[in-house]
N, C-alpha and C positions, 0 to 999 in steps of 0.2 A: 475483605472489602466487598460488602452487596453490592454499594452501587457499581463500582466497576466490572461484578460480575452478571451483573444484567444490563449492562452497556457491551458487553463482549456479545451475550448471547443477541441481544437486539442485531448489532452491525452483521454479526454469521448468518442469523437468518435474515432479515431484511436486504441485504445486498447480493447482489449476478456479478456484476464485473469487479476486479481489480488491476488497478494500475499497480503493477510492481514496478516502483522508483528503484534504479540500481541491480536489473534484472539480469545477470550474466549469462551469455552463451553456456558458459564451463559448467559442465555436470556437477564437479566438485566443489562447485560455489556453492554457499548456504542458498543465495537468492533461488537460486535453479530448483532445491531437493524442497524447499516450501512452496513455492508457485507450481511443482512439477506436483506435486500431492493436492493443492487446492483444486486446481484445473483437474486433478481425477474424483475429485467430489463435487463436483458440477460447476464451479466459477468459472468466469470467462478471467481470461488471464490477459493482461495489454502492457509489453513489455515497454517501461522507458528508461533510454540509457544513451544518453549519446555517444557512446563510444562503440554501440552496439547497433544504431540509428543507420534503420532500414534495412537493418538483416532480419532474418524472421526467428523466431528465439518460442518452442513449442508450439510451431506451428503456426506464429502469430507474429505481423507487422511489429518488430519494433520504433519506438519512434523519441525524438529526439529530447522531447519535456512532454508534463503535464498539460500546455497549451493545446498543441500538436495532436497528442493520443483524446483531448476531450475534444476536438474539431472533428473525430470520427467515430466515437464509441461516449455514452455516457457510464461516468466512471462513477462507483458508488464510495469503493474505500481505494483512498492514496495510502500504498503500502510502502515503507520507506527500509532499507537496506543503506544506507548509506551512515558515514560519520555523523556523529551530533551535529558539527559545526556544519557543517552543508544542509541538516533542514531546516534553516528558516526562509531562503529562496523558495524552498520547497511548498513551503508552507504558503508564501507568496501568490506562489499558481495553485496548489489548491484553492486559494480563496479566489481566484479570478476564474475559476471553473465551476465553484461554486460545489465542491465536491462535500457529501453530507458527513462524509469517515477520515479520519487520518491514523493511521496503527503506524507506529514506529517499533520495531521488532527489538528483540531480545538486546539488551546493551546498550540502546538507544533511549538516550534522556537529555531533555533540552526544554526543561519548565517555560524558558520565554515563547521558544517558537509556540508549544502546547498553548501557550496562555494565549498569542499571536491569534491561532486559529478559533480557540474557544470563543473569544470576545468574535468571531466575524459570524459562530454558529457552526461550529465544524466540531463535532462532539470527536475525544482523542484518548486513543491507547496506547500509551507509553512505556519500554522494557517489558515488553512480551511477544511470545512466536504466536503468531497469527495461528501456526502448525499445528503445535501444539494445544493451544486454546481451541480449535473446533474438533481438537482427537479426544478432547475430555468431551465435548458436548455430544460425542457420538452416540 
């Protein structure tokens, strides 16, 4: 897939921050070992998780939605860690942030939500590690 492989490269380079949707304190979370590898190759990492809202997670404010985190940081890519069924809220605030990325990580597929986001302009990568996609483009 070209195109989807020079939509990956466009989002790595053109974007600084990420929202990681589902961003766990836990080392042993996936969210952790890929936001903790991104933020060591220069992203800014902006953790959101309400369960985790207002502790600091890398360093960094977490905060309770997508709302929240783009009312203090402009967010480039909505990184999503969560079940399929939970992103199309997700998707929701993206488009009311007006965020230009949405990646939903490895296992994550949810054609409506994607379709959701594409139609408002929100270009999307679907079942794949963010991680691993910028470790090939090294």
């Amino acid at each position: 897939m070209p195109m989807e492989q020079d939509l990956i490269a466009e989002i790595l380079s053109k974007s600084k921050t990420i929202a990681v949707v589902g961003l766990s304190s836990k080392t042993s979370r996936p969210s952790h070992g890929v936001a903790t590898y991104m933020q060591a190759h220069g992203y800014r990492i902006i953790p959101v998780n309400p369960r985790e809202a207002g502790n600091m997670i890398l360093g960094e404010y977490c905060y309770p939605d997508l709302i929240a985190a783009a009312a203090a940081h402009r967010i480039d890519i909505v990184d999503c860690f969560r079940n399929a069924a939970d992103i199309p809220p997700i998707v929701e605030e993206a488009i009311q942030i007006a965020a230009p990325y949405l990646w939903m990580q490895s296992g994550i597929i949810n054609e409506a939500a994607a379709a959701r986001a594409e139609v408002a302009g929100i270009k999307v990568v679907m079942d794949r590690c963010i991680k691993i996609e910028h470790r090939i483009r090294l």
